[in-house]
N, C-alpha and C positions, 0 to 999 in steps of 0.2 A: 669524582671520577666521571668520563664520558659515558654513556649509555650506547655504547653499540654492542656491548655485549649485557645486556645487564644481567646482574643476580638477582636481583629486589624488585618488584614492583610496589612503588606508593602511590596509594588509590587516594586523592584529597590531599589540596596543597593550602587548606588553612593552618595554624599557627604548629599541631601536633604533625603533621605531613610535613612540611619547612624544614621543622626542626631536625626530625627524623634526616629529611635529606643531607641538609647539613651537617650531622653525628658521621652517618654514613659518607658522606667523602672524606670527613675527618680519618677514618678507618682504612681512608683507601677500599671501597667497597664499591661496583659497577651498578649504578640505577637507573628507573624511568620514573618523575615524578609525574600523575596527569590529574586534571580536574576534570569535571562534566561544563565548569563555568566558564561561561566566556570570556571571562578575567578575573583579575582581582577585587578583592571586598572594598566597598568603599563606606557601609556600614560599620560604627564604630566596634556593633559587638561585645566581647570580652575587654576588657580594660585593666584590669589592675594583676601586677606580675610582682609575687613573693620573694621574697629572700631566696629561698634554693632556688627558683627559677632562674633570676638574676646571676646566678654561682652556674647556673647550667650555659647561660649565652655570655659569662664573662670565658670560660670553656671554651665555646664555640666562635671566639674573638667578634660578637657584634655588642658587647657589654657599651662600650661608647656609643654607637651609636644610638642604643636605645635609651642614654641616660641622656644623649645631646638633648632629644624632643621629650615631651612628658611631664609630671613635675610628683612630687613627693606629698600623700597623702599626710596633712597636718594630722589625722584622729579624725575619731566619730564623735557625734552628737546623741546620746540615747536621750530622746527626748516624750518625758513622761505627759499626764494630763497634769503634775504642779511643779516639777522641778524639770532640767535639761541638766545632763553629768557630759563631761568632754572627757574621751581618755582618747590616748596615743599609744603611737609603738616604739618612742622615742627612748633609745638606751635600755628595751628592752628584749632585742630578739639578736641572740649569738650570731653573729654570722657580719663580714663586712658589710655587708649587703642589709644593714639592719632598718629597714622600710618598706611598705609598700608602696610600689613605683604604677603611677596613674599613665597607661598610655592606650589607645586605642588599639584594637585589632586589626583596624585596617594599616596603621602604620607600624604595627608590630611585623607582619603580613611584609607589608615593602620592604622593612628591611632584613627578613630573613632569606628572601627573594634578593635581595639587590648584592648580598654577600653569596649568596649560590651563581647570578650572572658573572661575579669577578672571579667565579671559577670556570666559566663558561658552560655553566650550566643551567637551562632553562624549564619551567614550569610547559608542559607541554597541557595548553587549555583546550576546555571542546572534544576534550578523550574521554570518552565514558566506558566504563566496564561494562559487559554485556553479558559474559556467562563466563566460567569457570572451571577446571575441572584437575584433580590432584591425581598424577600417576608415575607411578615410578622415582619417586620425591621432586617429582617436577610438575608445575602449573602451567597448566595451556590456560591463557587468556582470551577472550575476543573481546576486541576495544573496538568502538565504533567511534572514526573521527570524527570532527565537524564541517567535512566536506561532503560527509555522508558515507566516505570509504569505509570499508571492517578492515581490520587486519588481526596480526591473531601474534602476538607474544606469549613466548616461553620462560618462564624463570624460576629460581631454587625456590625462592621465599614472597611471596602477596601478603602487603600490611595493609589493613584499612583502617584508613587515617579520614575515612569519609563518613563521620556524623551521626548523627541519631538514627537514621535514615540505612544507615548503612548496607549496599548491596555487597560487601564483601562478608559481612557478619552471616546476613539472610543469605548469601549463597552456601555459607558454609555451612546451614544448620545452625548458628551458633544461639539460644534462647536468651529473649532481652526479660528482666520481668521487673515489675516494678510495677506503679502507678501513675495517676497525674491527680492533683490537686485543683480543689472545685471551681475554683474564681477565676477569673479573666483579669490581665493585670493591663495596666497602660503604659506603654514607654516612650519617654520624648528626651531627647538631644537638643539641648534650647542652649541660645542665649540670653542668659539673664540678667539686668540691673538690680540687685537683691537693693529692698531698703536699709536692710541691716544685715551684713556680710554674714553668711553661713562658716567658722573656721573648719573645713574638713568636712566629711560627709554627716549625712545626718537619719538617723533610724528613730521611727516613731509611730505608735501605734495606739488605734482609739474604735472607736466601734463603726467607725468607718471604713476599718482595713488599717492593714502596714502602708506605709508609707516610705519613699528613699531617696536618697539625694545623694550623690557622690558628684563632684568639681570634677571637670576634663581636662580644666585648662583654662585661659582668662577668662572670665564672666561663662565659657561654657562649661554644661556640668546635665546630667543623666537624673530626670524624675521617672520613678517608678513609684506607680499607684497600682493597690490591689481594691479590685472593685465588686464585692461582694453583691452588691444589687444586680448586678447584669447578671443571668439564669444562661442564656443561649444566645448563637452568636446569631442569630436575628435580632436581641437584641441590643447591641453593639450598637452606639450611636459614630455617626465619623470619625475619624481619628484626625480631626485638625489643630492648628491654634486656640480656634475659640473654645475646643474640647478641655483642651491643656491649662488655658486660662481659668475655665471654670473649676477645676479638680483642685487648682492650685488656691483660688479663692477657700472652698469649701473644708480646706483640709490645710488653712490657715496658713499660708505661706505668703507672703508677702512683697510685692518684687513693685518695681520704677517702670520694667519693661523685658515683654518675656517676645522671643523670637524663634520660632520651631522651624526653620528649614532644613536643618540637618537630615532626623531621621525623628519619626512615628510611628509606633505602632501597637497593636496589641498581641497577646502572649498567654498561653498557659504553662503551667509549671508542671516537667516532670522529676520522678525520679527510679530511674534503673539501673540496672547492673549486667553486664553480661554472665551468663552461665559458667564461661570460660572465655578467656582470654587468648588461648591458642587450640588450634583444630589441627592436626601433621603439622603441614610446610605455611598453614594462613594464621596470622595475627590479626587480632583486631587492636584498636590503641585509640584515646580523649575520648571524645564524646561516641564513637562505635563500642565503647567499652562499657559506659558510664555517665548519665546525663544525672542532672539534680538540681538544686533550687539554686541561684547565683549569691545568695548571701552566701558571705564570704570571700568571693572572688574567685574559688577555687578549682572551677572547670578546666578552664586553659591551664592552667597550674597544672594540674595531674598528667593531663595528655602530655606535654612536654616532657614532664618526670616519667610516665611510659616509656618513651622513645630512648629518654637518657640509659633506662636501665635494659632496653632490648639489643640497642647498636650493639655495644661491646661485645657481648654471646653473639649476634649473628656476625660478626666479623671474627672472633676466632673460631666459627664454625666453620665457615667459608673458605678459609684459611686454610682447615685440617691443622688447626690446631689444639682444639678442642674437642669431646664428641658432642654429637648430637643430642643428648641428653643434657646438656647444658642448658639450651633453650626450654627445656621446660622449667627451668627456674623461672620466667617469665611471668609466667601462670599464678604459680603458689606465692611471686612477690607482691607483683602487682595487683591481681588479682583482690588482695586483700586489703590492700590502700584503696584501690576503686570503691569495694562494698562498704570501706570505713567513712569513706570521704562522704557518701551517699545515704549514709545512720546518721553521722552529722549532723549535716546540713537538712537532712528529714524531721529531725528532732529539734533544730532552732526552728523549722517552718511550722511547727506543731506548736511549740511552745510560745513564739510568737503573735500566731495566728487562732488560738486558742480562746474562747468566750467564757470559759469555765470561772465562774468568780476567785477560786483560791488562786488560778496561775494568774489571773490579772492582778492580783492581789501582791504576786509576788515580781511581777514586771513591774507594778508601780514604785514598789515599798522598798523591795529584798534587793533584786535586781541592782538599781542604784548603790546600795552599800555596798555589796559586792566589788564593784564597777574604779570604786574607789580605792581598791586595794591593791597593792604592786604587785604580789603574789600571783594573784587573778587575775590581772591581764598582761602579766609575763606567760603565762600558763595559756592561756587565748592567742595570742599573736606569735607565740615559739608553735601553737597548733597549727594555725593559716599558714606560718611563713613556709611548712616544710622540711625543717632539718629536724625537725624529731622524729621525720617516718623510721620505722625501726625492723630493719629484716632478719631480727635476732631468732625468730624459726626456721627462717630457710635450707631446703638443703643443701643449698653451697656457701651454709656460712659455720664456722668452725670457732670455738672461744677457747682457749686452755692458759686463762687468765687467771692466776693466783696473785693476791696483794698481799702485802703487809700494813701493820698499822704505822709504818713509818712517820706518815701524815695524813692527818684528816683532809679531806677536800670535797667539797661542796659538787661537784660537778665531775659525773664517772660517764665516759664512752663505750660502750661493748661491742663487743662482733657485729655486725650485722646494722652496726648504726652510725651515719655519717660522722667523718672524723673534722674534728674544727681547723682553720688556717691558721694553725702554726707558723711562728717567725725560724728563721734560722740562719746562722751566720757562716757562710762558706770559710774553709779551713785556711786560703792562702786571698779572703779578699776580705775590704770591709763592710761593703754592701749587703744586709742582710736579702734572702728571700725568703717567699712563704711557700709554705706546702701545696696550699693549691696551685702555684706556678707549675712543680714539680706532676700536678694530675692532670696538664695539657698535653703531655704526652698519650700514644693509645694502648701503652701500655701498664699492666699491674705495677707499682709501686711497693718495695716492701724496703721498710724501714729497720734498720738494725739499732738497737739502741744501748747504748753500752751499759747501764745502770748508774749508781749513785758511787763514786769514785771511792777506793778501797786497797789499798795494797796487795792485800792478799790474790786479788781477783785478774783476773786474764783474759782474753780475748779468743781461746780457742777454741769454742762451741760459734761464734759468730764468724769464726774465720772460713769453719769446717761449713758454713752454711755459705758462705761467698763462693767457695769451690763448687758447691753444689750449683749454685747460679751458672757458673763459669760452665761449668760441664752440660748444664741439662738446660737451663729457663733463661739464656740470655735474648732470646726472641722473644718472649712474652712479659719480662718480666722486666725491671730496674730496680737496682739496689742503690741504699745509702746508707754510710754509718751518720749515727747521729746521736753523738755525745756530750755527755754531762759536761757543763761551766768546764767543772774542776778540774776535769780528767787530762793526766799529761798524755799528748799526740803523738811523742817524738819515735815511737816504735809501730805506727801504721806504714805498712809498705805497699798498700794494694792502691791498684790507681786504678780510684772508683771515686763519686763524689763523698765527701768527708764534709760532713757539718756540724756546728755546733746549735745545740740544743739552747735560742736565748730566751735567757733569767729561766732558766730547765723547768718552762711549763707543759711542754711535753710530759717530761720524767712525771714532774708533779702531778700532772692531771690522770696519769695513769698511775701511780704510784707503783712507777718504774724502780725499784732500791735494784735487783740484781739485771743481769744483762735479757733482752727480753726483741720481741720481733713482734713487728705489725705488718702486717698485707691490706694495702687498699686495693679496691677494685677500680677499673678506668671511671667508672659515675661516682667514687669519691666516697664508698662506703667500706667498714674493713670486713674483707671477708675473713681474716682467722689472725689470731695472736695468739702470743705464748708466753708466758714469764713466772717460773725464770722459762727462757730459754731451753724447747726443747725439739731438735732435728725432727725424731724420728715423727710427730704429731706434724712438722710442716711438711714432710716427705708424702705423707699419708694425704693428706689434702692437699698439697699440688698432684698428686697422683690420681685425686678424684676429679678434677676440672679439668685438667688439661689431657690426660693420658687414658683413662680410664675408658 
């Protein structure tokens, strides 16, 4: 959408600001996006994008282009003081999207940016926020240009998408708390001639410090040394080549020809959380929310899952289609994925980073067997990728799922937790679709499902709820039947889409036997199901999100 009117100010146009922009014109929602920078990052930054994320910009139609550039992490290297173990995520993480995809920040950045110019929409740089003030549900802004003019915008909603640093967060009061971690670490962006090719990144630790190495791209690729002997940053020796070279000899890495022009530099690690996530009309969202150690990738990951689960609520708020109490679902979701992601990632830095004889004991020894089990890094890599974040507390999420023992099955979905890409085969073609097609739309999704085919059984509780559609949620909502293999069709008369459930892994995977209903959310999570099938429980909960 243009910004001459906007509703939304987004304070920070790194990867969680972008995105955000991008959801929101999705929604049809009027914005300003601004930076304090004088441009874009040219710093690699963040690099590696999960599975959910990849499902959030296949969403936001830039899926190609981030898969054109980049390349696919083969695995890690856990490499001991007597063995190296390799493991992968290969065939092991639910989702199309089953890898972790190696791309820079700075080109993640251009092209979330260069799909917001084909809307004619620009990052407005050199605009810095200067003070704030919430009255009347409205935000008065002073943004100071880069010409040196002030001016002073008004809007519904201020998200700060601006960093560790954050003056949206500190304007609002909002408490960061957390810590930082004792060591100074090294970072270099080289191009390498390895003697003997590294497959995939590589994690290793000795009383030297962790050590890290993740591939960029041909021969480039990202060392990170933790440097325990350096106390204070006087005593920081330069951050050059020959710096890089040396760290690299002493902590046994091996290379033909190492070339650092890219990027060097040094770094401490922290790790915080914000207080709260929403203050009235100000959001905070990535790294204004939540900063932490980068093992695992995980940073840029969350900020973008922020924004995925803010857009939708503030666009049917905006709307009046929703109330105002919607967006504090924001809070109690996110909120608790931030402080999770942040225990994490604090606890492999500890465990890691740790001198204590029994934990090294058990990084050398345990560790390793562990490493080798499919269970165990099925269980790791479904953690990183993101689709097992699970909002099964929230209060706008609703479950009134009864199964039977029809069949056993290894893999159960609940309320409140991302639903998989279902195949399905439209009723009058033979091209099948998938469900996530069906969640490019911006609105709710509710699936009608007819159960496990039955003579006795009829379609008038499903029908009774399509009228309900008809009369009251056809602006917020789309419907579809979607029936078992078996089930004869030839007595549907509503002209809505009609599809068939293929090889009924739907049915299955829900142990669908009687007629039953799902609700996704537009971020591709089910806020409420029912089975069997029951009206009065869905009338109830669309009465609390949308009407209440």
């Amino acid at each position: 959408m243009s910004s001459d009117s906007p509703e939304v100010l987004i304070v920070g146009a790194g990867p969680t600001g972008l995105s955000l922009a991008l959801q929101l014109h999705r929604y049809k929602i009027a914005f300003r996006i601004i930076d304090q920078k004088k441009g874009p990052s040219t710093e690699s930054r963040a690099f590696g994008i999960h599975a959910r994320t990849l499902e959030i910009f296949d969403q936001l139609g830039v899926i190609k282009e981030i898969l054109r550039e980049g390349q696919s992490l083969k695995g890690f290297n856990y490499k001991t003081v007597k063995r190296t173990i390799h493991f992968s995520a290969e065939g092991l993480i639910q989702s199309k999207y089953g890898f972790i995809w190696i791309l820079a920040q700075s080109k993640i950045e251009s092209i979330l940016a260069a799909k917001l110019s084909e809307y004619g929409i620009e990052v407005e740089w050199e605009h810095q926020l200067e003070a704030f003030h919430e009255k009347n549900n409205v935000i008065h802004c002073q943004l100071n240009r880069g010409d040196g003019e002030g001016e002073e915008e008004n809007v519904h909603y201020l998200i700060g998408c601006d960093g560790a640093h954050s003056k949206v967060r500190e304007g609002a009061g909002i408490r960061f708390s957390g810590g930082t971690y004792p060591n100074f670490w090294l970072l270099a962006d080289c191009f390498i001639d390895w003697e003997k090719k590294i497959d995939g990144g590589l994690i290793r630790f000795d009383a030297q410090g962790l050590t890290g190495f993740i591939p960029l791209g041909e021969h480039l690729g990202r060392l990170m040394f933790e440097l325990p002997a350096v106390k204070t940053f006087e005593d920081l020796p330069k951050p050059d080549l020959n710096l890089v070279r040396k760290v690299m000899v002493e902590r046994g890495f091996k290379a033909l020809k190492v070339n650092c022009d890219e990027w060097i530099t040094f770094f401490k690690l922290h790790h915080k959380v914000a207080s709260h996530f929403q203050k009235g009309n100000i959001f905070i969202a990535g790294d204004a929310a939540h900063i932490h150690s980068p093992i695992g990738a995980l940073g840029m990951n969350t900020g973008i899952q922020d924004v995925a689960n803010l857009a939708w609520k503030l666009s049917l708020v905006l709307k009046e289609k929703a109330p105002r109490k919607l967006l504090e679902s924001y809070n109690s979701e996110r909120k608790k994925v931030g402080a999770n992601v942040v225990k994490f990632t604090d606890m492999l830095m500890r465990f890691f980073r740790s001198s204590n004889p029994y934990l090294i004991w058990l990084k050398e020894y345990v560790l390793p067997f562990f490493l080798e089990k499919k269970v165990v890094r099925k269980r790791f890599f479904n953690k990183l990728s993101g689709i097992n974040i699970d909002y099964s507390g929230s209060p706008i999420v609703n479950d009134r799922w009864l199964t039977s023992s029809w069949k056993k099955v290894d893999y159960r979905v609940k309320a409140g937790q991302r639903i998989d890409n279902y195949q399905f085969k439209p009723l009058h073609f033979e091209k099948c679709i998938y469900l996530f097609d069906l969640l490019k739309s911006e609105n709710h999704q509710l699936l009608l499902l007819s159960g496990c085919p039955d003579e006795r059984l009829d379609l008038v509780k499903l029908k009774n709820i399509y009228r309900l559609w008809m009369d009251e949620y056809r602006d917020v909502i789309d419907v579809h039947f979607i029936f078992h293999e078996q089930y004869a069709l030839n007595s549907i008369e509503y002209k809505t889409s009609i599809f068939i459930d293929y090889e009924n892994k739907l049915h299955s995977a829900f142990e669908c036997e009687k007629p039953g209903l799902i609700l996704i959310r537009p971020d591709g999570y089910i806020g409420f199901r029912s089975h069997p099938v029951d009206q009065s429980y869905l009338e109830e909960y669309l009465f609390d999100i949308f009407k209440m």
